[in-house]
C-alpha positions as CSV (number, residue, x, y, z in Angstrom):
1,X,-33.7,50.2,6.8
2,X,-32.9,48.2,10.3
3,X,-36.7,46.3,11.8
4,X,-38.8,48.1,13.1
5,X,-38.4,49.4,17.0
6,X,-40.6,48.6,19.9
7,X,-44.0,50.6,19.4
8,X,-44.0,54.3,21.7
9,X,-46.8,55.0,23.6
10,X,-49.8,56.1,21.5
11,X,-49.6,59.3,22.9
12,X,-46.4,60.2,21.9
13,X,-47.0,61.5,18.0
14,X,-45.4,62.3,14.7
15,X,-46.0,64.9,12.4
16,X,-44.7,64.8,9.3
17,X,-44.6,68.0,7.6
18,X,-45.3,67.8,3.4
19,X,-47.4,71.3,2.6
20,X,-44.5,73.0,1.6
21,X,-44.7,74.5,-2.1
22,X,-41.4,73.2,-3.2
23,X,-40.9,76.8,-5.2
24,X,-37.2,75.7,-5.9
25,X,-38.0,72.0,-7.6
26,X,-39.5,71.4,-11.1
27,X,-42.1,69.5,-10.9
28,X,-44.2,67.9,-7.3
29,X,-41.0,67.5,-5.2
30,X,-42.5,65.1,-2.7
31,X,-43.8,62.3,-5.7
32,X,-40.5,62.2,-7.4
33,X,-39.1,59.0,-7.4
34,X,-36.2,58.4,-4.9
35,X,-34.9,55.1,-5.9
36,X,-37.7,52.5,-5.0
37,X,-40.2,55.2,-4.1
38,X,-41.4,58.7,-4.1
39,X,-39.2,61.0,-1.8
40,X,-41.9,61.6,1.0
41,X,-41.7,58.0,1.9
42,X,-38.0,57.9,3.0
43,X,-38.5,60.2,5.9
44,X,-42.4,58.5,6.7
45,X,-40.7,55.1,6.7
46,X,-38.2,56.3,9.4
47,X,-40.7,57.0,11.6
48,X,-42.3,54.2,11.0
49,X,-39.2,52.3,12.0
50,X,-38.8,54.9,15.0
51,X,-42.3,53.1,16.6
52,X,-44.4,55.8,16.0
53,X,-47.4,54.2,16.3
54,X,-49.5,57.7,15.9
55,X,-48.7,59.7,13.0
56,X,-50.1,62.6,10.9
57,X,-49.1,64.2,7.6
58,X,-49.5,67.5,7.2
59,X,-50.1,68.2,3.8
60,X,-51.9,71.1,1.6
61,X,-54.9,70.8,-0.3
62,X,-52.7,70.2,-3.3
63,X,-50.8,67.5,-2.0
64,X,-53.3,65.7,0.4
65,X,-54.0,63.0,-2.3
66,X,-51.1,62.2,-2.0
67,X,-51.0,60.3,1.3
68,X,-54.7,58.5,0.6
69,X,-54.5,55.0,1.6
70,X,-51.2,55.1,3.7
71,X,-51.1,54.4,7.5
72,X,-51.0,58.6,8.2
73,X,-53.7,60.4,8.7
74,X,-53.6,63.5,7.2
75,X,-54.1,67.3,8.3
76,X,-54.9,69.3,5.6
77,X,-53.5,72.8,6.0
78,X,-55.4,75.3,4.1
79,X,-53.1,77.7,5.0
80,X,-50.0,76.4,3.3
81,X,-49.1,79.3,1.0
82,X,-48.0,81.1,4.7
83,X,-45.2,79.6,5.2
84,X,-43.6,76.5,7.5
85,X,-44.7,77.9,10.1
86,X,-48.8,77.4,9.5
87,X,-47.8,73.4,9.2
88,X,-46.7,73.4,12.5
89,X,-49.7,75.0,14.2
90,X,-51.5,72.5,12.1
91,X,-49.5,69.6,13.6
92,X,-49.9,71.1,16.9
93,X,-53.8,71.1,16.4
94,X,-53.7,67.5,15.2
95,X,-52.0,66.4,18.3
96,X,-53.4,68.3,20.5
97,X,-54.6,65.1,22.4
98,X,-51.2,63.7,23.0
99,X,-48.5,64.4,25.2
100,X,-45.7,64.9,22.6
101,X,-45.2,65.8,19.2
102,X,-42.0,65.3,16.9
103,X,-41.9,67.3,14.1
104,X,-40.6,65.9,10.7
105,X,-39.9,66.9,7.4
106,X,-40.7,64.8,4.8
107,X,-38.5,66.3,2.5
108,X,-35.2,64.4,4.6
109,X,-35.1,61.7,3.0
110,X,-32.0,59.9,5.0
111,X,-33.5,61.4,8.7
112,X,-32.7,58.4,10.9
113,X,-35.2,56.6,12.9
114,X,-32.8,56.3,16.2
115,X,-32.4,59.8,16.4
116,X,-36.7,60.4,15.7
117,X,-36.6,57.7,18.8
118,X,-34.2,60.1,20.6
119,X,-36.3,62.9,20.4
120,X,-39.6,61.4,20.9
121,X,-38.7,59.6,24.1
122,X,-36.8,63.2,25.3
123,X,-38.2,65.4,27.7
124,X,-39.5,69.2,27.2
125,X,-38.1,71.3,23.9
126,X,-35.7,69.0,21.8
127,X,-34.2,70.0,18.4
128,X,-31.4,68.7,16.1
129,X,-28.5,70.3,16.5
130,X,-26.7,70.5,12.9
131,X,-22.6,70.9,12.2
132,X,-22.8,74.8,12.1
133,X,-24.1,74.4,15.5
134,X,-27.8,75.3,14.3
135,X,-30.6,73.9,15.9
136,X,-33.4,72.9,13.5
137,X,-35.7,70.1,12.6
138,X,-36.6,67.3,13.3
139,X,-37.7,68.2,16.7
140,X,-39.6,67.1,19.2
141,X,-42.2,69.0,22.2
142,X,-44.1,68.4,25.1
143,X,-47.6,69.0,25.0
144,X,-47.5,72.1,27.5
145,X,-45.2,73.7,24.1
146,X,-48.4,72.9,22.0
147,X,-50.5,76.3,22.5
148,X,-47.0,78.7,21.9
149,X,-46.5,75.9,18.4
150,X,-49.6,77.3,17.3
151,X,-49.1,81.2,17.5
152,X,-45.7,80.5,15.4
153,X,-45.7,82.8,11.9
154,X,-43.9,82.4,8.9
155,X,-41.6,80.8,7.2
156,X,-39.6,79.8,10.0
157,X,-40.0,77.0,12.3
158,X,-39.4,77.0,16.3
159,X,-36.0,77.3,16.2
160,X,-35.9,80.0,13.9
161,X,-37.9,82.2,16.4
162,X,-35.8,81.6,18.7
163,X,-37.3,79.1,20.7
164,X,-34.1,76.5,20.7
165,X,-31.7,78.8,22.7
166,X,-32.2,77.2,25.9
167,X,-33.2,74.3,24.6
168,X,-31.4,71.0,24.7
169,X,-29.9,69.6,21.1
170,X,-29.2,66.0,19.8
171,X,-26.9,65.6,17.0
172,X,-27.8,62.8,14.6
173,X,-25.7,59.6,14.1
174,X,-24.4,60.6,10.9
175,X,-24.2,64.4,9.4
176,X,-25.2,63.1,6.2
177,X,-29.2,62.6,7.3
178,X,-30.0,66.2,7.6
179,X,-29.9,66.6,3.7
180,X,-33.0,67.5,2.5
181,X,-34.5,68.1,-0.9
182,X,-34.4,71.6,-2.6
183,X,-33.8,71.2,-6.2
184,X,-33.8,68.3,-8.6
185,X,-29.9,68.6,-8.4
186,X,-30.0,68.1,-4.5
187,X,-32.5,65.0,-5.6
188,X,-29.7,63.6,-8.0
189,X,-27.2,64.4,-5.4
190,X,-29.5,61.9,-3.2
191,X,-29.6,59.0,-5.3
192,X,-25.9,58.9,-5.8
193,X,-25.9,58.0,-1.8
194,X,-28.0,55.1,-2.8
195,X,-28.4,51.8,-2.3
196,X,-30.4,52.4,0.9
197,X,-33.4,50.1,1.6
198,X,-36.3,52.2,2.9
């Protein structure tokens, strides 16, 4: 992982989102080791490096102890069994103070901390725009986006309600850091792109 970047303004905030249920992994997806560390810390770690200097972790009641002690502070969604969609509105509420939120999944473990920088210093809807021209996560929003975060429903994030249409898209430097973790053969899959310092 490159040093750290210049610290963003306080009021521009992270969310990283790690209250899914992981249904499709065997075992606690987000504590399996990733090379030096669990898997949640890959993605955290880039947004460390990204400047973040305020950050939350959204996380379930199952999973919050898993962030005790870190520099995140954590929003526990009660709600987690409804879907991605009740993390974000939690991440909305948790930031409700600043003036934009990025929104991460912690389950990317080779997201890239320029691109988080991208969309954190961007202005009004940004998404990720993937190689089947999807938009998708991480993404980032200004804070008058916060109230229509937090009526979203289901499974599906912002972009999956149709939100990214008219929305501007950055692609990442690399393809390759919009794999996330599924299964414990997508995890295997992972390490084999290893060494990679986080």
């Amino acid at each position: 992982m490159n040093a750290c970047a210049d610290p963003l303004d306080p009021s521009i905030a992270v969310a990283l989102l790690a209250a899914g249920r992981g249904e499709r992994f065997t075992g606690d997806k987000l504590a399996a080791e990733l090379g030096p560390c669990p898997l949640w810390q890959w993605a955290a770690e880039a947004a460390i490096h990204a400047g973040f200097v305020t950050r939350f972790v959204v996380a379930s009641e199952h999973s919050a102890s898993l962030f005790s002690g870190t520099p995140w502070r954590t929003a526990v969604n009660a709600r987690a069994g409804e879907g991605l969609a009740s993390s974000i509105r939690c991440a909305a509420q948790a930031a409700k103070d600043c003036s934009r939120l990025v929104i991460l999944l912690a389950d990317m473990p080779f997201v890239e901390a320029g691109h988080l920088r991208r969309l954190a210093l961007g202005d009004g809807a940004l998404f990720t725009r993937y190689p089947d021209g999807r938009h998708g996560n991480p993404a980032g929003f200004p804070a008058a986006m916060f109230s229509r975060l937090g009526g979203l429903q289901g499974d599906r994030g912002a972009g999956g309600h149709g939100w990214s249409e008219d929305a501007e898209a950055l692609s990442p430097f690399s393809p390759a850091s919009l794999i996330d973790i599924d299964t414990v053969a997508d995890l295997a899959l992972a390490e084999a792109r290893l060494p990679i310092d986080p």
